[in-house]
N, C-alpha and C positions, 0 to 999 in steps of 0.2 A: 504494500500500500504506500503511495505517498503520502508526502507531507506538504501543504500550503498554509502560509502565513499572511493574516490579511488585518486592515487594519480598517478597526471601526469609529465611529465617533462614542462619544462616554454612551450615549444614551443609547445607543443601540447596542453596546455590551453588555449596560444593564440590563435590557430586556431582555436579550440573553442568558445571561446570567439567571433573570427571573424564571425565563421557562426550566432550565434547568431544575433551580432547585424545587419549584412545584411539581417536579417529577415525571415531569409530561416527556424528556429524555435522559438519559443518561451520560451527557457530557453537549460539551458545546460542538462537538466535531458531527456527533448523531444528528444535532441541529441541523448543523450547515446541510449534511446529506440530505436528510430528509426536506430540505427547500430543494434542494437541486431534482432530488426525484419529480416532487408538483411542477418545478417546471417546465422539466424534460417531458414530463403527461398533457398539460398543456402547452406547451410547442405542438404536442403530436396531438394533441384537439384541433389547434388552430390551422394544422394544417390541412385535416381533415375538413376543417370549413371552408377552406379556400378552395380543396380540393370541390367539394360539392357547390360552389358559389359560380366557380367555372365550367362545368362538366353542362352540358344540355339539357334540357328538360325530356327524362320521359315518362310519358302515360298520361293517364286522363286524371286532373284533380281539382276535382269541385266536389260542392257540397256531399255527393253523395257518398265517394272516396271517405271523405272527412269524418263523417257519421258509421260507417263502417271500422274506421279505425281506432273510434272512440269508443264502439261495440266490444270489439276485440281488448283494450285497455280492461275497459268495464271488467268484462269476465274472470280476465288475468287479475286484477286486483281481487274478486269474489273468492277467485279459488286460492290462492294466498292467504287469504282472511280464514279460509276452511283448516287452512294445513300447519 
């Protein structure tokens, strides 16, 4: 593993420092990691959004589409609620 050294302003070490000791991580390095992971997850959201922002439209979607999928949601939540 490496090692990186970075330098904060006071307040933001303290709040580091703060999560630490509420125990929400186990050291300030676990911190940093676990930022870098949400980012890396949305980098790779965001790119899925561009990806879908550009790509062409297909199929048919209007209202009827809409209420169909809302059906589907519906149900999914019902049976979830059962299990």
């Amino acid at each position: 593993m490496s090692t990186m050294n970075i330098s904060l302003p006071d307040e933001m070490k303290r709040f580091v420092d703060q999560q630490v000791r509420e125990g929400a991580y186990a050291g300030s390095s676990e911190y940093v990691r676990e930022l870098i992971r949400k980012d890396r997850e949305l980098a790779k959201f965001r790119a899925l959004l561009d990806k879908g922002a550009t790509s062409p439209i297909e199929g048919k979607f209007d209202a009827a589409w809409f209420d169909g999928l809302r059906t589907q949601l519906r149900t999914r939540a019902k049976s979830r609620k059962r299990a």
